[in-house]
C-alpha positions as CSV (number, residue, x, y, z in Angstrom):
1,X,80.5,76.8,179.4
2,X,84.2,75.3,180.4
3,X,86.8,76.0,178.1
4,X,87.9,72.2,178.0
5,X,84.4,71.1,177.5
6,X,83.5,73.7,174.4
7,X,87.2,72.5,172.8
8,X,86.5,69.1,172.9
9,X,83.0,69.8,171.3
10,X,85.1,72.1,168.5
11,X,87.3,69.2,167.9
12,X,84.4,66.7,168.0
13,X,82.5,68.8,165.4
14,X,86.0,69.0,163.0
15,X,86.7,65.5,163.5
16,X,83.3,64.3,162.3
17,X,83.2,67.6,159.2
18,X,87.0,66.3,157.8
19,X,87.0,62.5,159.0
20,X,83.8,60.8,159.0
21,X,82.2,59.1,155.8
22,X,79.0,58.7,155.7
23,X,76.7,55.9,154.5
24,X,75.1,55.9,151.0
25,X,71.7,55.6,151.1
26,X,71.1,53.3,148.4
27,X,74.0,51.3,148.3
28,X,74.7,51.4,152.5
29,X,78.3,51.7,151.8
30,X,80.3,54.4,153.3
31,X,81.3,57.4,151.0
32,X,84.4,58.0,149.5
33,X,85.0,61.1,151.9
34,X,83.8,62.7,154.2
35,X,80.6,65.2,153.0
36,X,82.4,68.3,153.6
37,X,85.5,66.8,151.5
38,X,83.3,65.5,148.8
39,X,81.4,68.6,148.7
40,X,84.8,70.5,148.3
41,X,86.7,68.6,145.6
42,X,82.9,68.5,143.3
43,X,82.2,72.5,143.8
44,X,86.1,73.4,143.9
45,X,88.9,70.7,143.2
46,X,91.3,68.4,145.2
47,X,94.0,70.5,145.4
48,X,91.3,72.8,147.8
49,X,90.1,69.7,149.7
50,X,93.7,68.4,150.5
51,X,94.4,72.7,151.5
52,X,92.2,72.2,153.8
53,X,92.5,68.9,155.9
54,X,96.7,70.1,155.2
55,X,95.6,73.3,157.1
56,X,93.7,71.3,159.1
57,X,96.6,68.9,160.3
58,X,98.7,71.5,161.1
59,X,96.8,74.0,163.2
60,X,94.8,71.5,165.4
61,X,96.6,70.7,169.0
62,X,97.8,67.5,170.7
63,X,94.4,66.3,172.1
64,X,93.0,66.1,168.4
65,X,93.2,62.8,166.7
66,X,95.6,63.9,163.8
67,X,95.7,60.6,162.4
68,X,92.4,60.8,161.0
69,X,93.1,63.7,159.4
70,X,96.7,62.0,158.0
71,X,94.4,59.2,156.8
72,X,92.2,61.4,155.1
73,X,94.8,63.3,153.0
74,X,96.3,59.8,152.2
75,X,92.7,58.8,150.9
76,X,92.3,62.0,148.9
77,X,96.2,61.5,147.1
78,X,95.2,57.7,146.2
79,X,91.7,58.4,144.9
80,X,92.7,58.0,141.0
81,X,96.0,58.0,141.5
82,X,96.2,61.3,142.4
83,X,99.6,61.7,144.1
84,X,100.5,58.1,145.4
85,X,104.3,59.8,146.5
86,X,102.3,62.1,148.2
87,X,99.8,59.1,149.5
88,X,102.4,57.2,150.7
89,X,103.5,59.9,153.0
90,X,100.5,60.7,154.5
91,X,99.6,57.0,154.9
92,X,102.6,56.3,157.1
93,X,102.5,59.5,159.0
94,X,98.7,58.3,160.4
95,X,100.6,54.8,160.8
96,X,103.3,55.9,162.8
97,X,100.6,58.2,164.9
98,X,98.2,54.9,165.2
99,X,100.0,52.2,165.1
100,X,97.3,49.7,166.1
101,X,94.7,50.8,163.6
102,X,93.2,48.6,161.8
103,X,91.6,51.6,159.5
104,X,95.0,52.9,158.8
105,X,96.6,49.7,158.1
106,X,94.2,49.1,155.8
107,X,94.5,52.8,154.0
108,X,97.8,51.7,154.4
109,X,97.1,48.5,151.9
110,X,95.0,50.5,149.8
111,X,98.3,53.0,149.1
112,X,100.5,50.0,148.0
113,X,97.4,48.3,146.0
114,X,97.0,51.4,143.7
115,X,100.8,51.5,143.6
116,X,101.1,48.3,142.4
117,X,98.1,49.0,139.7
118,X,99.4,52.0,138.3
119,X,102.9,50.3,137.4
């Protein structure tokens, strides 16, 4: 197999593990996390969840979509007011990577929103 083509299946296979939520089955709405995430922070804790999309973040190269994973640690640090210094951060890193993104905008929001309810 190329190298190129078995990276870009790696990164597709990490991207949907840390990134994509998926859809409840009763409700139809879109989990919290992803499952790996979710499965993580019930059979360990958050702080192992955000070590891993952290460790995540920082190894993967230039043709990953790091925003995602920026996204996700900002999810994970708002989620019950978890770290919101720490959400904020995060937030605006995916931001300033995808500046278009109508997703991270609205993580974005979602920072500021539980801000502004924990006050």
């Amino acid at each position: 197999m190329d190298t190129p083509l078995l990276l870009e299946q790696v990164h597709r296979t990490m991207r949907s593990l840390l990134t994509e939520r998926a859809l409840e089955e009763k409700t139809h709405k879109k989990t919290k996390f992803s499952l790996l995430t979710e499965a993580v922070i019930r059979d360990e804790d958050k702080e192992k969840a955000v070590a891993l999309l952290q460790a995540a973040y920082y190894k993967v190269g230039q043709n990953f979509n790091k925003a995602m994973l920026a996204q996700a640690l900002a999810r994970v640090f708002c989620d019950g007011a978890y770290d919101l210094v720490k959400a904020k951060t995060w937030a605006f890193e995916a931001l300033g990577q995808e500046p278009r993104s109508f997703a991270i905008t609205d993580t974005v929001g979602q920072v500021y929103k539980t801000i502004l309810r924990s006050v």
